[in-house]
N, CA, C and O of each residue as an XYZ file, in Angstrom:
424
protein
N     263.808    136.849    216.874
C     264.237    137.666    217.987
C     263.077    137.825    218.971
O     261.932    137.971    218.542
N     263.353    137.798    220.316
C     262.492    138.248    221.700
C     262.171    139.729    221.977
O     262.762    140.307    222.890
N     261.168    140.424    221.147
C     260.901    141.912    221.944
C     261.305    141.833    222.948
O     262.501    142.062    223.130
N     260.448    141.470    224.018
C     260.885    141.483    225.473
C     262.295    141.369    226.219
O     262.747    141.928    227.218
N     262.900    140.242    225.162
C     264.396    140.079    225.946
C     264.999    141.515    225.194
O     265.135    142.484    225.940
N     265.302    141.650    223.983
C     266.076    142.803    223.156
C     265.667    144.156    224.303
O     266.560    144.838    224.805
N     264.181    144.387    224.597
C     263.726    145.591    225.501
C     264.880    145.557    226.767
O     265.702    146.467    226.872
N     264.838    144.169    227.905
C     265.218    143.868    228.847
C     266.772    144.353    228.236
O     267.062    145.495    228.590
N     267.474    143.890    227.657
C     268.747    144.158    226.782
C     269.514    145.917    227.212
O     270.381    146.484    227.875
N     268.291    146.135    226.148
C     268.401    147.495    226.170
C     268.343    148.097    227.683
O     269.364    148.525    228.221
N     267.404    148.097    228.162
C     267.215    148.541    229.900
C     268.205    148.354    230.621
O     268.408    149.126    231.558
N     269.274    147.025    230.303
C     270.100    147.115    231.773
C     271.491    147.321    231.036
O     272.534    146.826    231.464
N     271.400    148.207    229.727
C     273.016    148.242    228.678
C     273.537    149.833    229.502
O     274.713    150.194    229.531
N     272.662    150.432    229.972
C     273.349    151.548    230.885
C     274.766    150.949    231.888
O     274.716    150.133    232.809
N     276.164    151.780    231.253
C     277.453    151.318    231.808
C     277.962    150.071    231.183
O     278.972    149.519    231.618
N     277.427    149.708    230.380
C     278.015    148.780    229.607
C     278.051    149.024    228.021
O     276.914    149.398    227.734
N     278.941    148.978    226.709
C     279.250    148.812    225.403
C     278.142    148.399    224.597
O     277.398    148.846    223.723
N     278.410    147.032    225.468
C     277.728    144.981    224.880
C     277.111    144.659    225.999
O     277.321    144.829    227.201
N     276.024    143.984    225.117
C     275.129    143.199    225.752
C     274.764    142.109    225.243
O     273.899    142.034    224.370
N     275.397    141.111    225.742
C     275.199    140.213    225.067
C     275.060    138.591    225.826
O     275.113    138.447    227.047
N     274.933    137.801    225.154
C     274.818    136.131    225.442
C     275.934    135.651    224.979
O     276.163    135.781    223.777
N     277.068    134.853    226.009
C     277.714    133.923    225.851
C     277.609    133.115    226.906
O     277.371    133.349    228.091
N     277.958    131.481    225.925
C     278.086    129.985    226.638
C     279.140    130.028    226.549
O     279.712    130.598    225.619
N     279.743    129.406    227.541
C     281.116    128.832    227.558
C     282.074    130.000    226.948
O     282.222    131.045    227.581
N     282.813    129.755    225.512
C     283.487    130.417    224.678
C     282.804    130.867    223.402
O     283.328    131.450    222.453
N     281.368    130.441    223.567
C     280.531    130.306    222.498
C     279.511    132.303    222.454
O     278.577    132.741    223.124
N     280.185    132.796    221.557
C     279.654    134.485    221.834
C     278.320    134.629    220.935
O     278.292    134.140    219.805
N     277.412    135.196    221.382
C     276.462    134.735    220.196
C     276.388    136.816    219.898
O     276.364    137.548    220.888
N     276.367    137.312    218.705
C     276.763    138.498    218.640
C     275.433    139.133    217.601
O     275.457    140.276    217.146
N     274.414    138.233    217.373
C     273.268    139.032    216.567
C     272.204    139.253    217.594
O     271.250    139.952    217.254
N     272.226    138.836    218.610
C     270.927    139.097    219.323
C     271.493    139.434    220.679
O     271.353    138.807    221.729
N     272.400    140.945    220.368
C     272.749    141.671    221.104
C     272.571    143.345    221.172
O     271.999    143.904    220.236
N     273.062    144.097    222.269
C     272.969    145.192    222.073
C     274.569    145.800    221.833
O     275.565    145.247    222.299
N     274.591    146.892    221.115
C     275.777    147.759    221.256
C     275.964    149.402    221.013
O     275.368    149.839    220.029
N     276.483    150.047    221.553
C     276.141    151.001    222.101
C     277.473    151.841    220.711
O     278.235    151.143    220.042
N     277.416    153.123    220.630
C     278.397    153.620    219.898
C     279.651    153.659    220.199
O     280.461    153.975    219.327
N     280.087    153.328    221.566
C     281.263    152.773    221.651
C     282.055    151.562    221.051
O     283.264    151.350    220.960
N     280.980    150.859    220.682
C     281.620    149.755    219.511
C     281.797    149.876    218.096
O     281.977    148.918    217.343
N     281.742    151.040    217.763
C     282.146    151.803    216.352
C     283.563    151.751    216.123
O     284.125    151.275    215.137
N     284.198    152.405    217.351
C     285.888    152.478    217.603
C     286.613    151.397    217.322
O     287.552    151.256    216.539
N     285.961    150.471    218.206
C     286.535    149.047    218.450
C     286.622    147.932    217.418
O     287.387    146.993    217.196
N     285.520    148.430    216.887
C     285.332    147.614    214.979
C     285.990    148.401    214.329
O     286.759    147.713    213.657
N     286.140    149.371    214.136
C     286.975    150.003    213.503
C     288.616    149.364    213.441
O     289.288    149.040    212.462
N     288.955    149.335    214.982
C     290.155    149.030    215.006
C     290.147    147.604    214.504
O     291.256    147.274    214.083
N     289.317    146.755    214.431
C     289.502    145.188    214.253
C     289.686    145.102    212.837
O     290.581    144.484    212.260
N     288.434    146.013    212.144
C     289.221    146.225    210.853
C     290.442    146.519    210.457
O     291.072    145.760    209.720
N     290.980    147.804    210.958
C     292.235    148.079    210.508
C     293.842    146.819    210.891
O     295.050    146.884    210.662
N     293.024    145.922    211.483
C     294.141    145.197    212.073
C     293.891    143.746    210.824
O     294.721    142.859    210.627
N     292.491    143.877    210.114
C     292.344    142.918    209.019
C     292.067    141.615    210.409
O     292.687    140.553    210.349
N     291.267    141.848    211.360
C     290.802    140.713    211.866
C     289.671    141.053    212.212
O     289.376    142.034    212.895
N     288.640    139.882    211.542
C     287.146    139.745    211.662
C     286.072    139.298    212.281
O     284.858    139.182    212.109
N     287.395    138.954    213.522
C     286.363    137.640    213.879
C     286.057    138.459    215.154
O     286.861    138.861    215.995
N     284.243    138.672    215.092
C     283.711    139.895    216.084
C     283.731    138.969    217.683
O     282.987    139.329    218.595
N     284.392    138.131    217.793
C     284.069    137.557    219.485
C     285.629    138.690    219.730
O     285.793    139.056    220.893
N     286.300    139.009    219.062
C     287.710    139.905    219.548
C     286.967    141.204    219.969
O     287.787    142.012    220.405
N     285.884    141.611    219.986
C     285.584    142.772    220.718
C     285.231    142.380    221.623
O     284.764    143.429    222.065
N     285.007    141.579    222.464
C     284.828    141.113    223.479
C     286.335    142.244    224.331
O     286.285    143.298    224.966
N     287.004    141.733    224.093
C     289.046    142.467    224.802
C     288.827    143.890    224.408
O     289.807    144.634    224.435
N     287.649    144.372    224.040
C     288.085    145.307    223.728
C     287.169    147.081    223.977
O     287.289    148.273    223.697
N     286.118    145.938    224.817
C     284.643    146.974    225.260
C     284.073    146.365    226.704
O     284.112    145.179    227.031
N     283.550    147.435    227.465
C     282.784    146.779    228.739
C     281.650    146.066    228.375
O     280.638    146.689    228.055
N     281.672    144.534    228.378
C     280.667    143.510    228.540
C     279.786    143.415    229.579
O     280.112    143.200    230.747
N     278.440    143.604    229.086
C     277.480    142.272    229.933
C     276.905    141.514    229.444
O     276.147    141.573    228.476
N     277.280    140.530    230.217
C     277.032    138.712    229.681
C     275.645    138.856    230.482
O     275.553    139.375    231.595
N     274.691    138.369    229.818
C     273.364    137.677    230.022
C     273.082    136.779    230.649
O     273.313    135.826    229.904
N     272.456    136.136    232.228
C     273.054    135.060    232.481
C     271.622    134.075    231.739
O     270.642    134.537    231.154
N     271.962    132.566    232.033
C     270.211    131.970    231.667
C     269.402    132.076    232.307
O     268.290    131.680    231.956
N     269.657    132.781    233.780
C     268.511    133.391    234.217
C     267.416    134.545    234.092
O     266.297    134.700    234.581
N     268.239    135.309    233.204
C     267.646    136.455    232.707
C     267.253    136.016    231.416
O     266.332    136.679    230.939
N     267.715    135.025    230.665
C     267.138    134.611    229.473
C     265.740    134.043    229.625
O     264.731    134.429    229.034
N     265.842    133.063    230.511
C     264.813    132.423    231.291
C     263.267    133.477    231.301
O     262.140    133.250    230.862
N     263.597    134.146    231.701
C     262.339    135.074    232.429
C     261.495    135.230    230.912
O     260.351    134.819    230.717
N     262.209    135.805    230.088
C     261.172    136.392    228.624
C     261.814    135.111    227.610
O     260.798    134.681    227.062
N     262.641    134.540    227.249
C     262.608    133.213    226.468
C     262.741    131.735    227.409
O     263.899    131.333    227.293
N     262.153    131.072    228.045
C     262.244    130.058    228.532
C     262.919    128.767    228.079
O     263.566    127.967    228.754
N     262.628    128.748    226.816
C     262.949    127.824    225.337
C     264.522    128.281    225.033
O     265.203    127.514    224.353
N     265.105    129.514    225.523
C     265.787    129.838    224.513
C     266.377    130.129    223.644
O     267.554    130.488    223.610
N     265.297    129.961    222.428
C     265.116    130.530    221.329
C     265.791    131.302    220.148
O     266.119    131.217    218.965
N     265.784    132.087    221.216
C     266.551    133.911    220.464
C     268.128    133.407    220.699
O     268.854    134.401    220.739
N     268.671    132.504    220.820
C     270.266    131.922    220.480
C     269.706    130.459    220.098
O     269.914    129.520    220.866
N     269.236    130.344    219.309
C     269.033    129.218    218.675
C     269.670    129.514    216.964
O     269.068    130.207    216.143
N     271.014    128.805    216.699
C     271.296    129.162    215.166
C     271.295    127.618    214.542
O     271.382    126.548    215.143
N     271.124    127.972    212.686
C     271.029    126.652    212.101
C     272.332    126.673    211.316
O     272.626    127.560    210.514
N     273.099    125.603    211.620
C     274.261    126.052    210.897
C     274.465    124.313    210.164
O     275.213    123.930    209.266
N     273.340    123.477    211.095
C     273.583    121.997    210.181
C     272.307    121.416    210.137
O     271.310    121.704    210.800
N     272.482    120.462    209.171
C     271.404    119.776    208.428
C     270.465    119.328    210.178
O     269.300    119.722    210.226
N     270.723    118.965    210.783
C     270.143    119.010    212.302
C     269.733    119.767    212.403
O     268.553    119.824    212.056
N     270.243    120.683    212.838
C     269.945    122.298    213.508
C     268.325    122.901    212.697
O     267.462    123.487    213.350
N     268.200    122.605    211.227
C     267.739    122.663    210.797
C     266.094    121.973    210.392
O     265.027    122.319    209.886
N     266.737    120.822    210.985
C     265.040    120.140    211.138
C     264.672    120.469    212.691
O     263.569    120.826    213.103
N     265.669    120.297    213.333
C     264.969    120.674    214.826
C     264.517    121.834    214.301
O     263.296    121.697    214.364
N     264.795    123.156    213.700
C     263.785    124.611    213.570
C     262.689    124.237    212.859
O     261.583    124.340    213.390
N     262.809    123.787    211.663
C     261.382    123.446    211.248
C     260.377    122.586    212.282
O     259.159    122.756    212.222
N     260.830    121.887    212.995
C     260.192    121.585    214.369
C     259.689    122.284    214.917
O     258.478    122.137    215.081
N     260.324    123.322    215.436
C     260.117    124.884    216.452
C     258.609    125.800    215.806
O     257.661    126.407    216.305
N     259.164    125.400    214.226
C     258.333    126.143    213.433
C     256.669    125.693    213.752
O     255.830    126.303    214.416
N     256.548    124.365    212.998
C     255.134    123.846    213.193
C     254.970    123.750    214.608
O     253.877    123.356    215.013
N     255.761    124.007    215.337
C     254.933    123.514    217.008
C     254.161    124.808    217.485
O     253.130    124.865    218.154
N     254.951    125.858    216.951
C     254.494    127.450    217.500
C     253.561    127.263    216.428
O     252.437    127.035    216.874
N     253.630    127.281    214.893
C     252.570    127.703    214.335
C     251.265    126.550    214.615
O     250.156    126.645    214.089
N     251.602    125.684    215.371
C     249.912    124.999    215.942
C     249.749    125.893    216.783
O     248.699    126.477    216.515
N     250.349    126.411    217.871
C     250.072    127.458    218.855
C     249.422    128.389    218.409
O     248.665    128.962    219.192
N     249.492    128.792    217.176
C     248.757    130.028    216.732
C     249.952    131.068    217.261
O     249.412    132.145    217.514
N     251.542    131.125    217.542
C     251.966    131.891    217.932
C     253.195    132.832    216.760
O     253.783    133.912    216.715
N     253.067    131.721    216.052
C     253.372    132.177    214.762
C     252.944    131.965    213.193
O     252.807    130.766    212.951
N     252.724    132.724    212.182
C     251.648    132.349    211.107
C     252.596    131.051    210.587
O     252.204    130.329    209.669
């Protein structure tokens, strides 16, 4: 995760639920903000026995992140970078040794 972006996050979630990053149809929902108004709204998704958290989207005031604001404190990225395949996965171990030559991570 990006201190800086999560801070930035937080700072402009005034009037909004969610704060969050989506591509396309693609919602990325861990490296977001949410406010206690999304207690209700999960609540209800539960009681309806549907899990799939991009449905709070219909159901709270959003702000979408654009890549320009990502840009400013992750340039790379990064902080929506997930490993979900054998790819995904060597490219991070990539990410890994390149920062840790940087000295930017141990």
């Amino acid at each position: 995760m990006n201190v800086d972006l999560l801070r930035y996050m937080l700072g402009i979630a005034s009037g909004a639920d969610l704060v969050a990053y989506r591509d396309g149809d693609r919602f990325e929902p861990l490296h977001a903000v949410y406010s206690r108004n999304c207690v209700a709204a999960l609540e209800q998704l539960v009681q309806r026995n549907n899990v799939r958290i991009i449905e709070i989207l219909r159901l709270v005031k959003t702000r979408f992140l654009t890549l320009e604001e990502i840009a400013r404190f992750d340039p790379g990225h990064l902080s929506f970078f997930n490993v979900n395949t054998e790819e995904e996965l060597s490219r991070a171990l990539d990410i890994v040794k390149t920062l840790q030559g940087r000295g930017i991570i141990l």
